[in-house]
FITI-988508 format. One record per residue: residue number from 1; residue in three letters; z, x, y of N, C-alpha, C in turn. Coordinates in nm, 2 decimals. Atoms other than C-alpha are relative to their C-alpha. Layout:
(rec NUM, 'ALA', (Z, X, Y), (Z, X, Y), (Z, X, Y)),
...
% end
This chain:
(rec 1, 'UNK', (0.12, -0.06, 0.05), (-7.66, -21.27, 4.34), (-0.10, 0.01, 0.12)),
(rec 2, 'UNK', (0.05, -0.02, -0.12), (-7.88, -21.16, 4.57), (-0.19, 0.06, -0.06)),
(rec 3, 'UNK', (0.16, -0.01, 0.03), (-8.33, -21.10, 4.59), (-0.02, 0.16, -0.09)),
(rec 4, 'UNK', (0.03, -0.13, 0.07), (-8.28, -20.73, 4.46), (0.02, 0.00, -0.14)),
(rec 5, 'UNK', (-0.04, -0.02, 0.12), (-8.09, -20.82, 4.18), (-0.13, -0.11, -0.08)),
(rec 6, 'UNK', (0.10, 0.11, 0.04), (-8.34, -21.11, 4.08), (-0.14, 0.07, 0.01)),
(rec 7, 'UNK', (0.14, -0.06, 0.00), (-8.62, -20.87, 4.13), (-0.02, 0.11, -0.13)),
(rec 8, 'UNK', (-0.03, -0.10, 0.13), (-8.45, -20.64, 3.85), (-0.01, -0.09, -0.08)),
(rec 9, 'UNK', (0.01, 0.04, 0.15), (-8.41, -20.85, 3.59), (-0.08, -0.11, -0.01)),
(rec 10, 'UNK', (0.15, 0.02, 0.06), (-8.76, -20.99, 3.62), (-0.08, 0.08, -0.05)),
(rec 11, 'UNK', (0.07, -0.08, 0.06), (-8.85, -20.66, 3.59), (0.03, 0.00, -0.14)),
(rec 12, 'UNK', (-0.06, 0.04, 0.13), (-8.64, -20.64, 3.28), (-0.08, -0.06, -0.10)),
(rec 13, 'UNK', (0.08, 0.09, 0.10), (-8.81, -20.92, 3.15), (-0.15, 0.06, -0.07)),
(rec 14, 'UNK', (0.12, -0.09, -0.01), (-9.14, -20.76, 3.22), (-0.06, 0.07, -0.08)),
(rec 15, 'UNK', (-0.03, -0.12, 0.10), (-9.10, -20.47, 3.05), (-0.01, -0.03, -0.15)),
(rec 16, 'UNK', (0.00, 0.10, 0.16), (-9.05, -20.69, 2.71), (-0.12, -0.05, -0.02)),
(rec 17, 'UNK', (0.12, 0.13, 0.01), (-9.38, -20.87, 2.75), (-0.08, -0.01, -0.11)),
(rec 18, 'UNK', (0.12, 0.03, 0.10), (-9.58, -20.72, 2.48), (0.14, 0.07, -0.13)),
(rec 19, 'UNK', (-0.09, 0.04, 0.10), (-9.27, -20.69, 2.24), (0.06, -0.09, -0.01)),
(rec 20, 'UNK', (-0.05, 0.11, 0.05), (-9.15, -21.00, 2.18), (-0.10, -0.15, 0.06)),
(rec 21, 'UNK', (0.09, 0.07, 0.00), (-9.30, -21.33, 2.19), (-0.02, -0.04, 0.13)),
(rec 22, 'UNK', (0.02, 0.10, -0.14), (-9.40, -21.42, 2.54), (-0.15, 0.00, 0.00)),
(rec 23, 'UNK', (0.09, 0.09, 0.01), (-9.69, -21.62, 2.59), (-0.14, 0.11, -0.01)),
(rec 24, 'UNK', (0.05, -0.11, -0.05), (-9.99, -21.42, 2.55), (-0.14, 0.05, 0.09)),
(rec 25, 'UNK', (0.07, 0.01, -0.07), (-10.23, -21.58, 2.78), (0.06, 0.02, 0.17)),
(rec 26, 'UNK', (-0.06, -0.04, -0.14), (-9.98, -21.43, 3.07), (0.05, 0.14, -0.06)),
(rec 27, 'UNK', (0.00, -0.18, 0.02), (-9.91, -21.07, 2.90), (-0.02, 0.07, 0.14)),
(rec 28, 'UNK', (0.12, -0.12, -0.09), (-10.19, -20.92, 3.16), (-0.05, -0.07, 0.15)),
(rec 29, 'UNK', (0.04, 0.10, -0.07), (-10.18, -21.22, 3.41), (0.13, 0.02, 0.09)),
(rec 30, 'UNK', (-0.17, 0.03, -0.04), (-9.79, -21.25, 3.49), (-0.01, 0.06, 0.13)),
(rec 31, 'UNK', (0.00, -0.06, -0.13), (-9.81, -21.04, 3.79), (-0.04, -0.07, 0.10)),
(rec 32, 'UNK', (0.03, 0.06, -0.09), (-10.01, -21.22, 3.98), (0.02, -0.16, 0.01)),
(rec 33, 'UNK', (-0.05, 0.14, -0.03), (-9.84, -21.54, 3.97), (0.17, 0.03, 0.07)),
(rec 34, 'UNK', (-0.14, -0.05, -0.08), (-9.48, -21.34, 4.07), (-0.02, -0.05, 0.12)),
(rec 35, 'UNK', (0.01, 0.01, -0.21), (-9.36, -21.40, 4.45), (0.13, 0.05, 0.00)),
(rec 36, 'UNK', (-0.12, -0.05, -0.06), (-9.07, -21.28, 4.63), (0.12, -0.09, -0.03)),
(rec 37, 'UNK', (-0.13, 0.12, 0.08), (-8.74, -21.46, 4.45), (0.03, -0.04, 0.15)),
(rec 38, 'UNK', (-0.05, 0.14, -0.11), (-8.61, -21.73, 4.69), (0.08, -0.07, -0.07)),
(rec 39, 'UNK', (-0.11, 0.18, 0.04), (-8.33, -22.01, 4.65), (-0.04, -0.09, 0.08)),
(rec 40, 'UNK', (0.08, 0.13, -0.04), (-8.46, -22.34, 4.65), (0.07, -0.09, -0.05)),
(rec 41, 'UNK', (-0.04, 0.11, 0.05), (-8.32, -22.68, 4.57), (-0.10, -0.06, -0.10)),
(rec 42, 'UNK', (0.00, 0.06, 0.08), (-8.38, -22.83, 4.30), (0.04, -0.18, -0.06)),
(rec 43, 'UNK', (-0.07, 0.13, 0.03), (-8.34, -23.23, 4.18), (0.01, -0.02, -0.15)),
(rec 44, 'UNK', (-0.01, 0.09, 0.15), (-8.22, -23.35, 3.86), (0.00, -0.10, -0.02)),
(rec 45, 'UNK', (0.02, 0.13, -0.01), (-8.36, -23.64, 3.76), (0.09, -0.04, -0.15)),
(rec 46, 'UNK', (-0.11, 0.07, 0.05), (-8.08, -23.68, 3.49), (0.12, -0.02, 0.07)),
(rec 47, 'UNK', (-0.07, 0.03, -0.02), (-7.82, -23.65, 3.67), (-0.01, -0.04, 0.15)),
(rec 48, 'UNK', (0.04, 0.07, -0.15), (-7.98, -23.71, 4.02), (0.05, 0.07, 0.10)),
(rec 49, 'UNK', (-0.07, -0.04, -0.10), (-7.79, -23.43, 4.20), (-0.08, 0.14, 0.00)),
(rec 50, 'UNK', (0.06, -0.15, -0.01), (-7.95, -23.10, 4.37), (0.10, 0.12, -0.05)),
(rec 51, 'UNK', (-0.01, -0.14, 0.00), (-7.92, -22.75, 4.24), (-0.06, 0.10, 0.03)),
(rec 52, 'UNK', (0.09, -0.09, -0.04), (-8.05, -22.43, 4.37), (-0.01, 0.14, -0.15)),
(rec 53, 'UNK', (0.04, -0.09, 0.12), (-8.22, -22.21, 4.14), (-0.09, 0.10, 0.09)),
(rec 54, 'UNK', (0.09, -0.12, -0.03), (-8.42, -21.86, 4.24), (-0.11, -0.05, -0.09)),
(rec 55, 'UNK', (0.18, 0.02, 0.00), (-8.81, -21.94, 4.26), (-0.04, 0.14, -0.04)),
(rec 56, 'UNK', (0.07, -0.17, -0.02), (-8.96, -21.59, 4.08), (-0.14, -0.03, -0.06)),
(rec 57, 'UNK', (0.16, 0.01, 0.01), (-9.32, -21.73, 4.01), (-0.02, -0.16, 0.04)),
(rec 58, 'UNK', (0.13, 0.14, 0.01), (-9.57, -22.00, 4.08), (-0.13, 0.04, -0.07)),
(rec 59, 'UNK', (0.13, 0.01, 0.08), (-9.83, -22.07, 3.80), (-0.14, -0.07, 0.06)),
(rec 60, 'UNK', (0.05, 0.05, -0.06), (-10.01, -22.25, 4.05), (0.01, 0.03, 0.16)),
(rec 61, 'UNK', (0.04, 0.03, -0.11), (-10.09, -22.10, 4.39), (0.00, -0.02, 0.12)),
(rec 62, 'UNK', (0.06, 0.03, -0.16), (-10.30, -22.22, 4.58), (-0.04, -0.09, 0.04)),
(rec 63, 'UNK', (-0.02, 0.17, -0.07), (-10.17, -22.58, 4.56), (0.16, 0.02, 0.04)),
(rec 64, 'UNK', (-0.12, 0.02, -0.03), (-9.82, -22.64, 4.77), (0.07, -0.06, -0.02)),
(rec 65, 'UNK', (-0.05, 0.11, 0.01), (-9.75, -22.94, 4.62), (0.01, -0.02, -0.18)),
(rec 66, 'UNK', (0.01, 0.07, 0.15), (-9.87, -22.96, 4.25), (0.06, 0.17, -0.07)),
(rec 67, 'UNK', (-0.04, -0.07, 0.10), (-9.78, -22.72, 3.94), (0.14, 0.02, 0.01)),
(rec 68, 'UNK', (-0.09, -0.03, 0.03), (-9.51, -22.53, 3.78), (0.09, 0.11, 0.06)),
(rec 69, 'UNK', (-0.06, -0.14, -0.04), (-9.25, -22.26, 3.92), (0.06, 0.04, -0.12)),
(rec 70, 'UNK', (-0.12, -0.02, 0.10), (-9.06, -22.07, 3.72), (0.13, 0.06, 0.05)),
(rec 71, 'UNK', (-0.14, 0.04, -0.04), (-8.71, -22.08, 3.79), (0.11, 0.13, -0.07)),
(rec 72, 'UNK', (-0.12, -0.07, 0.06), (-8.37, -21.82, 3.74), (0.09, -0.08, 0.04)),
(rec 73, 'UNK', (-0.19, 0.09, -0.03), (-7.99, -21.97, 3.72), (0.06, 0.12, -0.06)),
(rec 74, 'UNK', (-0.09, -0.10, 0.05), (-7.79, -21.67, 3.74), (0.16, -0.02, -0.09)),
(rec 75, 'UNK', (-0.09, 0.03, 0.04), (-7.50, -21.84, 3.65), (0.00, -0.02, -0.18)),
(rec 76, 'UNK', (0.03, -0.01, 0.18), (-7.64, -21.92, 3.30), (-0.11, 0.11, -0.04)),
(rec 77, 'UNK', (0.12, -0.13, 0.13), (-7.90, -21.59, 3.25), (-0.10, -0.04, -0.07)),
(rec 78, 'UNK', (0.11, 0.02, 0.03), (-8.17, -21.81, 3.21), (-0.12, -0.02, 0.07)),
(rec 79, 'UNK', (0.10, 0.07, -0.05), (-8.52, -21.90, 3.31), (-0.02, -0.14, -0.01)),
(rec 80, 'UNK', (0.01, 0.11, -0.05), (-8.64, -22.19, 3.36), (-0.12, -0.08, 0.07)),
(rec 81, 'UNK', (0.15, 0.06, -0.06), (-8.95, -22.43, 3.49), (0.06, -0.09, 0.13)),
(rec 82, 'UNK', (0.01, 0.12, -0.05), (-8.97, -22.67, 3.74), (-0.12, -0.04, 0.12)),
(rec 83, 'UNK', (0.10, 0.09, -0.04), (-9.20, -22.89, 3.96), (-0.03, 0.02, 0.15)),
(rec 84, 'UNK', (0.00, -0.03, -0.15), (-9.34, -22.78, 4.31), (0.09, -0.12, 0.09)),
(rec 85, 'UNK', (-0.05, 0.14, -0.11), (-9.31, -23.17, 4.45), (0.05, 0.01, 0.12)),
(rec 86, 'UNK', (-0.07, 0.00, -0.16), (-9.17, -23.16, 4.79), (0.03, 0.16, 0.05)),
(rec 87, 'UNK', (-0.08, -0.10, 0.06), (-9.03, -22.82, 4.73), (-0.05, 0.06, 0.20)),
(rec 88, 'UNK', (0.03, -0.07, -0.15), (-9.25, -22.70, 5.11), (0.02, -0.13, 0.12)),
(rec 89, 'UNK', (-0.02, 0.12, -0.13), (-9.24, -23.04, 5.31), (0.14, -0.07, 0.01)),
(rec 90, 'UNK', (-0.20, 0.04, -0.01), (-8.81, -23.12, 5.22), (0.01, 0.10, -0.09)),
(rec 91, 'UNK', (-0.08, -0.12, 0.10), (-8.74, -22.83, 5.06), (0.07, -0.02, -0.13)),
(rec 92, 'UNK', (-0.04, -0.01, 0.17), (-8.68, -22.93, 4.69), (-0.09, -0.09, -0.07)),
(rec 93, 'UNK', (0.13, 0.00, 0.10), (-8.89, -22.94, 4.39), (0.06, -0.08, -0.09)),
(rec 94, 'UNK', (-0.06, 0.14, 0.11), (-8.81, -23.16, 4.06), (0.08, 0.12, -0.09)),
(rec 95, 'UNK', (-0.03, -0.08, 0.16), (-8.60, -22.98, 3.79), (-0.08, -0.01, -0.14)),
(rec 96, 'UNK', (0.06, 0.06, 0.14), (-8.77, -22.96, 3.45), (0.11, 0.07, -0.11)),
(rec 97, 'UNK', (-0.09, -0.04, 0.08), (-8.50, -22.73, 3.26), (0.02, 0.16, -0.03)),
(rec 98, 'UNK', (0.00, -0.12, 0.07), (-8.38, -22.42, 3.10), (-0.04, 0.02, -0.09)),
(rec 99, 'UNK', (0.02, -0.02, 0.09), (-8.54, -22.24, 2.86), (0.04, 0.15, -0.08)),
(rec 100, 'UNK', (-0.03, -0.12, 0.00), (-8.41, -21.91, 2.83), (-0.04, 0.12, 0.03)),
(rec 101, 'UNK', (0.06, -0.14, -0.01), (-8.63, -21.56, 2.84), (-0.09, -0.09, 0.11)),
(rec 102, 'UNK', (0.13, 0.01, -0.07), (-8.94, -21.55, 3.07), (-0.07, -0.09, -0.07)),
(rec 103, 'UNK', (0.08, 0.04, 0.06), (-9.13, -21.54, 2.83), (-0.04, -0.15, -0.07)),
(rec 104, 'UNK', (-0.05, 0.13, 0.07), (-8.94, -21.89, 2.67), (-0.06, -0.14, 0.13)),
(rec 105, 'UNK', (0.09, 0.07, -0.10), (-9.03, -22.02, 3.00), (-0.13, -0.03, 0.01)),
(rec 106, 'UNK', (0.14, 0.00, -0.01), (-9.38, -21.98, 3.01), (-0.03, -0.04, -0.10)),
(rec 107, 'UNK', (0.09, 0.04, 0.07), (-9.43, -22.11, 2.71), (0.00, -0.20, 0.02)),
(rec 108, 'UNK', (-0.05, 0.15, -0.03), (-9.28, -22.47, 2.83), (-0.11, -0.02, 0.08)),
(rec 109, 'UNK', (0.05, 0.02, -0.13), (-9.52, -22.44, 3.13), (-0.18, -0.07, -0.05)),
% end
């Protein structure tokens, strides 16, 4: 999978925003929290071993350290949250999980 394809089927998502339930204090917002998809490591703190997951938003900014990303796993076709933490000074953030759609996402965040 590659940044073009991870750029489509955010759009995808996108497109759904005001038909189905996604959150609706990011409807008119979501944009400006997008960034350029990236593979990042990820830690699970259940099972304690890194994964890389595609970064396609930060809810937070214009801190480097604190808030939520939101996360793709091509492999399972879901979204996903997790935790800046380290993610710019050692290159991996905390896992928090899958949740399915965008929209499913953002409402965990």
């Amino acid at each position: 999978m590659d940044q073009q394809k991870i750029e489509k089927i955010v759009a995808a998502e996108l497109e759904e925003r005001y038909n189905y339930s996604f959150p609706e204090q990011f409807q008119d917002s979501i944009d400006e929290f997008l960034v350029e998809p990236f593979e990042a490591n990820f830690l699970s703190e259940v099972t304690r071993e890194f994964d890389k997951y595609w970064v396609v938003a930060d809810l937070i900014p214009e801190s480097i350290t604190e808030g939520h990303l939101v996360i793709y796993c091509p492999e399972e076709d879901l979204f996903g949250l997790a935790y800046k933490g380290n993610l710019e000074e050692n290159g991996a953030g905390i896992f928090i999980g899958l949740f399915g759609s965008l929209g499913s996402a953002l409402e965990n965040a």
